[in-house]
C-alpha positions as CSV (number, residue, x, y, z in Angstrom):
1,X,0.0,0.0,0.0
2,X,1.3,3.4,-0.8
3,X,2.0,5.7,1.7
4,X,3.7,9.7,1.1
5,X,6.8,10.2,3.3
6,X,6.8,14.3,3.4
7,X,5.5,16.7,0.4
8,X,7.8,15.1,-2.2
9,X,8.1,11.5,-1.8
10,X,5.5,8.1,-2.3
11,X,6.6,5.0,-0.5
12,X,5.1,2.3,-3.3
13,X,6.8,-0.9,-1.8
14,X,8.5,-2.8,0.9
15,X,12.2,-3.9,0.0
16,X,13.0,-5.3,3.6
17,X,13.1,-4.7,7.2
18,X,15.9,-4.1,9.7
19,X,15.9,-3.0,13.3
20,X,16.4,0.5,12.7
21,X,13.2,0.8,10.3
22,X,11.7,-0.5,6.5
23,X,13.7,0.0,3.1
24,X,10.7,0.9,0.5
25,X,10.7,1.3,-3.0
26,X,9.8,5.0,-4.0
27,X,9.1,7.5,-6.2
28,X,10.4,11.4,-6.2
29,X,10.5,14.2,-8.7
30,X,13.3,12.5,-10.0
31,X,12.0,9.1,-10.3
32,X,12.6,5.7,-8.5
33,X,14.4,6.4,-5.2
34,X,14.9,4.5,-1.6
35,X,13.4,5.1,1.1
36,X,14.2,4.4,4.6
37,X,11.8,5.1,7.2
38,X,13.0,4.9,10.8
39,X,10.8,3.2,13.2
40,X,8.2,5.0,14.8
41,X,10.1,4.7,18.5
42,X,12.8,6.3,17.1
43,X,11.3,9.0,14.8
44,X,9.4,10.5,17.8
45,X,12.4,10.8,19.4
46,X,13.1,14.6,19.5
47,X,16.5,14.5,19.9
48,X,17.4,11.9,17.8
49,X,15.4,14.1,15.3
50,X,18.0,16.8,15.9
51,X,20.7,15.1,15.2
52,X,19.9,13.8,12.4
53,X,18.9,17.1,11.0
54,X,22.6,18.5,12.7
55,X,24.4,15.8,10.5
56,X,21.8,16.8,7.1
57,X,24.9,18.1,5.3
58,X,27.4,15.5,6.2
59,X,24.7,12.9,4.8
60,X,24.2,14.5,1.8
61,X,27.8,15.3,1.0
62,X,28.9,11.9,0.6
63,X,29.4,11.3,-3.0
64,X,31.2,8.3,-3.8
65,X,30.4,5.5,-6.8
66,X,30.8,3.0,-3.7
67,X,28.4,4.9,-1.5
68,X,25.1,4.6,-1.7
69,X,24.0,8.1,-1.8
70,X,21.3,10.0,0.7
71,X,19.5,12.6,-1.3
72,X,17.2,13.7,1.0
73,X,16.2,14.0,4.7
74,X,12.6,13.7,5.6
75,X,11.4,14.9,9.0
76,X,7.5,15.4,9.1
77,X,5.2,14.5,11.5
78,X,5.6,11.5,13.0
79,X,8.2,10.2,9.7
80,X,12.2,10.6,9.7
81,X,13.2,9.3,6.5
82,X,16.4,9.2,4.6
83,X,15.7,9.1,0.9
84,X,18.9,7.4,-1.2
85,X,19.5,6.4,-4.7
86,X,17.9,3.2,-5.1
87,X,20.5,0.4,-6.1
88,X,19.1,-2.9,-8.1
89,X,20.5,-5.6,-6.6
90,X,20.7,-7.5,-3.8
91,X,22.6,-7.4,-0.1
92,X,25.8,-9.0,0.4
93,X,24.3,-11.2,3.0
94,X,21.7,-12.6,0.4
95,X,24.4,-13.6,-1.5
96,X,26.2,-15.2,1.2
97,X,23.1,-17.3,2.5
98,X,23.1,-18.7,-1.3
99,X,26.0,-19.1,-1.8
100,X,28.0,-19.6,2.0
101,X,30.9,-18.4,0.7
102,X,33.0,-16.8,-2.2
103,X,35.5,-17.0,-4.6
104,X,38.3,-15.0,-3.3
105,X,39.0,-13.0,-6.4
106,X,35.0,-12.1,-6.2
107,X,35.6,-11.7,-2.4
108,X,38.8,-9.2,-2.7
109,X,37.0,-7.4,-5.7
110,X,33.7,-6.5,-3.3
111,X,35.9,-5.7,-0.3
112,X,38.0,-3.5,-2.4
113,X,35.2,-1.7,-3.6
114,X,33.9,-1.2,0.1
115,X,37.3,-0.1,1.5
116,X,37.2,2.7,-1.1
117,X,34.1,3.8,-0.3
118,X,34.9,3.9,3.2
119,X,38.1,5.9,2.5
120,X,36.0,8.9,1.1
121,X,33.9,8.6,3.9
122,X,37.0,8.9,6.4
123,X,38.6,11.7,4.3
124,X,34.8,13.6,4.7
125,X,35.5,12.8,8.7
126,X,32.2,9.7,8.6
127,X,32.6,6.9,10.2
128,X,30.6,4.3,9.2
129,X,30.3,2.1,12.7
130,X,28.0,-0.9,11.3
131,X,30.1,-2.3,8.5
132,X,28.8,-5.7,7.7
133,X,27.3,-7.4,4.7
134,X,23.6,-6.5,5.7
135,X,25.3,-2.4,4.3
136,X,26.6,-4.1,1.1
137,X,24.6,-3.7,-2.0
138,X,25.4,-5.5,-4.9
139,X,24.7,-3.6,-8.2
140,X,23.3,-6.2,-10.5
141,X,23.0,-3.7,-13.4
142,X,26.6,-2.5,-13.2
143,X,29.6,-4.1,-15.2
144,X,31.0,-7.0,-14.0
145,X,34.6,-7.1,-12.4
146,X,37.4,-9.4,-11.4
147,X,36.2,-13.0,-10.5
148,X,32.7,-12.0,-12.0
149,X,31.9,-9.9,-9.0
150,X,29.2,-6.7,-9.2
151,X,29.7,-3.4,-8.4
152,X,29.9,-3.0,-4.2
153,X,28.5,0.1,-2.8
154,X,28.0,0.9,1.4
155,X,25.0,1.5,2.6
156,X,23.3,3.5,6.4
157,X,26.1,5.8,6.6
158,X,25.6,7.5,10.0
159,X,22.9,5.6,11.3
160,X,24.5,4.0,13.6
161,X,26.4,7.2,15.0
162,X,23.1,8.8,15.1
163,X,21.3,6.6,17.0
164,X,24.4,5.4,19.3
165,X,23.4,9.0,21.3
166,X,24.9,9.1,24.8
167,X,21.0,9.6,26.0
168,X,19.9,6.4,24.2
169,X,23.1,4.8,25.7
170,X,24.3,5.9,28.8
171,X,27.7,5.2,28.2
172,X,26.7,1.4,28.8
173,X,25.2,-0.2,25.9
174,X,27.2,-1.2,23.0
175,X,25.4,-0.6,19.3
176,X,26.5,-2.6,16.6
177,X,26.3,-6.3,15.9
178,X,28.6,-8.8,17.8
179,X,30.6,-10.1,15.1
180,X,32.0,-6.9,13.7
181,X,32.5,-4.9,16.4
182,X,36.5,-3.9,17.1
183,X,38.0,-4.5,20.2
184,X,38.2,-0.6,20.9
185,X,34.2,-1.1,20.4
186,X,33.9,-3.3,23.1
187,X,36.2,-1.9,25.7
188,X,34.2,1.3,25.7
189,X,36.4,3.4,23.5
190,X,35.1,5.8,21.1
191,X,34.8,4.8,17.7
192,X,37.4,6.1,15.1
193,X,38.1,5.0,11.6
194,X,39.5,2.1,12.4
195,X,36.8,0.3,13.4
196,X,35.4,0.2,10.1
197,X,38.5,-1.7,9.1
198,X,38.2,-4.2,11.6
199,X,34.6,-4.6,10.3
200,X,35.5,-4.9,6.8
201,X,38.7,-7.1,7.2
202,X,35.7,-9.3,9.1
203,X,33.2,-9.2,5.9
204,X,36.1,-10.5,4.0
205,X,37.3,-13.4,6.3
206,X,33.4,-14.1,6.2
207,X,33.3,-14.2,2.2
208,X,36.3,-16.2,2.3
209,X,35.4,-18.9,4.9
210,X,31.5,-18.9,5.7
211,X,31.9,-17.8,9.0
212,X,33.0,-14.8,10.7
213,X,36.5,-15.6,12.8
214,X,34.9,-14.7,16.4
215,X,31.2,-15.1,16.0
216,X,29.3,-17.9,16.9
217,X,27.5,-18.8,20.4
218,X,26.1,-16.2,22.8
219,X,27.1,-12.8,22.2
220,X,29.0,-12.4,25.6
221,X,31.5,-14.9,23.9
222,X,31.7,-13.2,21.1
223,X,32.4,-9.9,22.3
224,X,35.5,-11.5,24.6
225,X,36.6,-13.3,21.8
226,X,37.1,-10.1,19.7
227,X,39.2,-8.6,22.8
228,X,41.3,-11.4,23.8
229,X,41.8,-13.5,21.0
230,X,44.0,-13.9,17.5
231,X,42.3,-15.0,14.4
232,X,42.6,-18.5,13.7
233,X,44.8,-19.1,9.8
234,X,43.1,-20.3,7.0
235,X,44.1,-22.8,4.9
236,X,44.5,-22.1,0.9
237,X,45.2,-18.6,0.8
238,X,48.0,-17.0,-0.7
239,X,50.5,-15.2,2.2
240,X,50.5,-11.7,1.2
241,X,46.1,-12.0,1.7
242,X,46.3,-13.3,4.9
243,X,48.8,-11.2,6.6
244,X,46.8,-8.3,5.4
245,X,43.6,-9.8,6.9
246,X,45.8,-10.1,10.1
247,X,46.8,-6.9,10.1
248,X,43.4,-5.3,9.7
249,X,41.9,-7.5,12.4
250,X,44.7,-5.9,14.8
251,X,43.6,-5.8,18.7
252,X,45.6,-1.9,18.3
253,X,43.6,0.2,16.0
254,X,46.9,2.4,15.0
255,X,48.5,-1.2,13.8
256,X,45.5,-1.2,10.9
257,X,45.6,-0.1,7.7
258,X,43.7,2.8,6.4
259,X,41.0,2.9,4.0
260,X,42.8,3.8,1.0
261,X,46.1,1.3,1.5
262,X,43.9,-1.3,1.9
263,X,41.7,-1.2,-1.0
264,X,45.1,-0.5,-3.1
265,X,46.3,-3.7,-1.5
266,X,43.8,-5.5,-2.1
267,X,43.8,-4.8,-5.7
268,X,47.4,-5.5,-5.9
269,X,45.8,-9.6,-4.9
270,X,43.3,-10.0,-7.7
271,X,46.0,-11.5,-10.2
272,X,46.9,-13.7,-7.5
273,X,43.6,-15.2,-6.9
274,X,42.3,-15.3,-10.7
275,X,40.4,-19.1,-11.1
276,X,40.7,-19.9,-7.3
277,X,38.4,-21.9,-6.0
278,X,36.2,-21.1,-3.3
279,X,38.2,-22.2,-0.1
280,X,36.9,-26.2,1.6
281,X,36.7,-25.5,5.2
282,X,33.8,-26.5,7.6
283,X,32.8,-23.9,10.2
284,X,34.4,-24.6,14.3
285,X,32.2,-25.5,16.7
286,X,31.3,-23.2,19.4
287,X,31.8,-24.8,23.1
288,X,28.8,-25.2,25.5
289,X,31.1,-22.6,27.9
290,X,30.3,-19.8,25.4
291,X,26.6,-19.7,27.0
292,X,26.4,-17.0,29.8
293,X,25.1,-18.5,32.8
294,X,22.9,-15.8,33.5
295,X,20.7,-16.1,30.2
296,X,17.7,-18.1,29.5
297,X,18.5,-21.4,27.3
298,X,17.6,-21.0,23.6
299,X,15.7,-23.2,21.7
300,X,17.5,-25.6,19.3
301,X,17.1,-25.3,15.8
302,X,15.0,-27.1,13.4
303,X,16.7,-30.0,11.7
304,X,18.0,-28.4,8.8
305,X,17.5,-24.6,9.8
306,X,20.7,-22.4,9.9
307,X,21.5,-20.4,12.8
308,X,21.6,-16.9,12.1
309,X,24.1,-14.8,14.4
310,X,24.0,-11.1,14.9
311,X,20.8,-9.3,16.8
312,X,21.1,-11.0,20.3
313,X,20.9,-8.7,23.4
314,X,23.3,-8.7,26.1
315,X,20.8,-7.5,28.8
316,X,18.5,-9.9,29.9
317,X,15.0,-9.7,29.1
318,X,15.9,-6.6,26.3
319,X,14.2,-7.8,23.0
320,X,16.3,-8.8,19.9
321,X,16.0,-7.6,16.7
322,X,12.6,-7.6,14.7
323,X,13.9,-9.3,11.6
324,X,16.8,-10.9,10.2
325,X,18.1,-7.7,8.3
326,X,19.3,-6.6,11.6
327,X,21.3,-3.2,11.8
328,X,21.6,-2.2,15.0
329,X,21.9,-4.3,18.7
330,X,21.7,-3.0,21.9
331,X,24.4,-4.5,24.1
332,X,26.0,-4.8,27.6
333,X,29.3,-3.5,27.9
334,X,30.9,-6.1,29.1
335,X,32.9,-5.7,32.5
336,X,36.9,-5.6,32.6
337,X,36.8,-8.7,34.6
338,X,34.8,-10.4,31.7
339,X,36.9,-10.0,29.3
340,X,40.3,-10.7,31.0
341,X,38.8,-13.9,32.2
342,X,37.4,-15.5,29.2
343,X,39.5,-17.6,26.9
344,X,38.7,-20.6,28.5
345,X,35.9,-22.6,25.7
346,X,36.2,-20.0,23.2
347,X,39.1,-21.2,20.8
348,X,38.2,-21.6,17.3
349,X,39.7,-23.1,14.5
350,X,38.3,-23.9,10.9
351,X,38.0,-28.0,10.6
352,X,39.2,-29.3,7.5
353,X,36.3,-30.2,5.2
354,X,34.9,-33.8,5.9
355,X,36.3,-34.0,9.7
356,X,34.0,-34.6,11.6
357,X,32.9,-31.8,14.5
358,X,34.4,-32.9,17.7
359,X,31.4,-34.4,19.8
360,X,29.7,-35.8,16.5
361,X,28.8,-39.3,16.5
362,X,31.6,-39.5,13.6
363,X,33.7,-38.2,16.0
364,X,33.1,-40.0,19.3
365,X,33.5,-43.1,16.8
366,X,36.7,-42.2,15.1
367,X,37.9,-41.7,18.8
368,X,36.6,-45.6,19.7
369,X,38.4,-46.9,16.9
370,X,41.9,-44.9,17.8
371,X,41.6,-46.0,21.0
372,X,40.7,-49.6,20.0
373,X,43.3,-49.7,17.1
374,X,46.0,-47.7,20.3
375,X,44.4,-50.8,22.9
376,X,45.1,-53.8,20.1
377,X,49.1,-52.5,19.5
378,X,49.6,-51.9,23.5
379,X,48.2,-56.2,23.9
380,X,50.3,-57.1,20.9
381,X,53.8,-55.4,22.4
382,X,52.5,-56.5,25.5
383,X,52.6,-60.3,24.3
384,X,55.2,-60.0,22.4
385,X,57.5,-58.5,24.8
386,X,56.1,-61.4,27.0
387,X,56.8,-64.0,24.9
388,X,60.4,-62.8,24.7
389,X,60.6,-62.7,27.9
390,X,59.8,-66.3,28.6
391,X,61.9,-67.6,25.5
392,X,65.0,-66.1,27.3
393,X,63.7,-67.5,30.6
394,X,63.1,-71.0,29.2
395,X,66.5,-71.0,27.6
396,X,68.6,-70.1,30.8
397,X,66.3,-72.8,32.7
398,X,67.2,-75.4,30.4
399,X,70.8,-74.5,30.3
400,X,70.9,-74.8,34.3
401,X,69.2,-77.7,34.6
402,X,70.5,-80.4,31.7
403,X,74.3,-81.9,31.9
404,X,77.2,-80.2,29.0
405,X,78.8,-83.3,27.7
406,X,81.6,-81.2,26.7
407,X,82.4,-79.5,30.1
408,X,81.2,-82.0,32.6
409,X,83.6,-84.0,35.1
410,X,83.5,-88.0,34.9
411,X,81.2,-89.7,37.8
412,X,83.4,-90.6,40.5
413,X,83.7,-94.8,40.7
């Protein structure tokens, strides 16, 4: 059903939902635009309103072919809408659930893309804050670049800056989504650039493997894993790609690259990576420690349904995310105590494809037979060491006990 958002704008059709508000298909003086209309919570929030109308000109100056564009801000009645150039395509994370994961020639390509984008946004003085492939659009109607991959453009530019407000957060609450939050993030720091490197360099470990290298299991393990753990290798990449994906996922933000060196770095890779294959690695398991002992147990999965990570609150009884397409997540900051004491279950290393995942049936299985095939060789040595041993025994008794012809005295008469 239409609906008009201000004097200017008709909201025709919903493209999808998120946390933060609904993507619609629109039409403006200038024909076929995007509309995204804030939720009504947050749109009746006067301050919020304010800022958004303080930041108008830093929205609307961002002009980048890897930006999605805002052309408009909409603040009338009970509407706050941000009116952008409509892309047709698809998200990155649509893509992903199809396909799990990438090429890596597709996967550099998109990421380079992104991390130009972001570097015009860092030169303007943006920060992005909520890089992830949910704020990827994939332009289906633009030309096709290395590894077949579409044009990449970022989208929500501000916000997450916007409605991160020290009001809405008292200096407590974390926004963002678990598994591409920087450790700076999650220690309480304010944001800087660098953060959106550590967010990207985790979109492209995602493409690469499936499976983003800290996430998995309840978002309090998460969190600590992103502050007191290194990224776990993975196998089939050239060098050079890994140690920049290492350097980007740096615990210091000052040891990450900026913007601009990475997406000339990573364009320096594509000749590397022409044909590759996608990579063969299974996803880790996450431990049963990971579950915070303070939250509610979640109900298991259909048979067959995949587990989506992201929009999980840290607070207990604060309500997740209303859809999938989740943007924003209100989170505990966790204590320094937390973090400092929570290794322990959280390790995390990529499985070669076909192993099986450690507490499978396969597994437990695999382990009877080593310990059956280990149990078989221990009786074997043990008998033959046995048998050894009572060969030499036998021989020294029967030299003791029977007469030597050669060396024995006559009988006395």
């Amino acid at each position: 059903m239409a609906r008009k958002i201000g004097s200017r704008y008709t909201a025709n059709q919903i493209l999808g939902r998120g946390s933060a508000g609904t993507v619609w298909l629109g039409e403006g003086p200038e024909g076929p635009v995007a509309v995204k209309l804030l939720r009504e919570d947050l749109a009746s929030d006067q301050e919020l309103v304010g800022r958004f109308v303080q930041e108008r000109t830093a929205l609307l100056g961002l002009e980048h072919p890897n930006i999605v564009s805002v052309r408009d801000l909409v603040v009338d009645g009970n509407d706050l809408a941000l009116v952008m150039d409509l892309v047709r395509g698809t998200d990155l994370r649509t893509r992903l659930d199809r396909e799990r994961r990438l090429a890596p020639e597709a996967a550099v390509a998109i990421v380079a893309d992104i991390a130009d984008g972001l570097a015009a946004a860092h030169a303007a003085g943006v920060v992005h804050r909520d890089v992830k492939p949910e704020n990827v659009l994939l332009d289906m109607q633009g030309p096709l670049g290395p590894g077949g991959a579409h044009p990449a453009l970022l989208t929500d530019f501000g916000v997450a800056k916007l409605i991160d407000s020290p009001r809405r957060t008292r200096a407590t609450k974390i926004i963002g989504t678990p598994d591409y939050l920087a450790p700076e993030i999650v220690e309480g720091l304010p944001p800087r650039a660098a953060v959106d490197i550590y967010a990207l360099a985790t979109v492209l470990y995602e493409l690469l493997a499936g499976f983003t290298p800290f996430g998995g299991g309840h978002p309090g393990a998460v969190l600590r894993r992103h502050v007191t753990e290194t990224v776990v290798p993975l196998p089939g990449i050239p060098e050079e790609l890994w140690a920049l994906l290492v350097q980007c996922l740096a615990k210091a933000p000052a040891s990450r690259l900026r913007a601009s060196e990475l997406a000339a770095r990573l364009r320096e890779q594509l000749p590397l990576l022409a044909g590759m294959p996608p990579l063969d690695v299974d996803e880790p398991d996450t431990e049963q420690e990971d579950v915070e002992p303070e939250e509610a147990p979640v109900a298991a999965p259909a048979r067959g349904e995949r587990v989506r990570r992201g929009a999980v609150p840290l607070v207990p009884g604060a309500k997740p995310a209303d859809s999938n397409r989740d943007t924003h997540t209100s989170m505990r900051v966790p204590a320094p105590d937390e973090l400092a004491g929570g290794a322990r279950g959280t390790a995390r290393a990529p499985r070669a494809a076909g192993a099986p995942r450690p507490g499978s049936a396969r597994h437990r299985a695999a382990t009877r037979r080593r310990r059956l095939t280990l149990g078989a060789a221990a009786v074997v040595l043990v008998a033959a060491v046995g048998v050894g041993t009572w060969a030499a025994t036998s021989g020294d008794d029967s030299g003791a006990n029977s007469p030597d012809t050669k060396n024995s005295a006559p009988a006395s008469p």
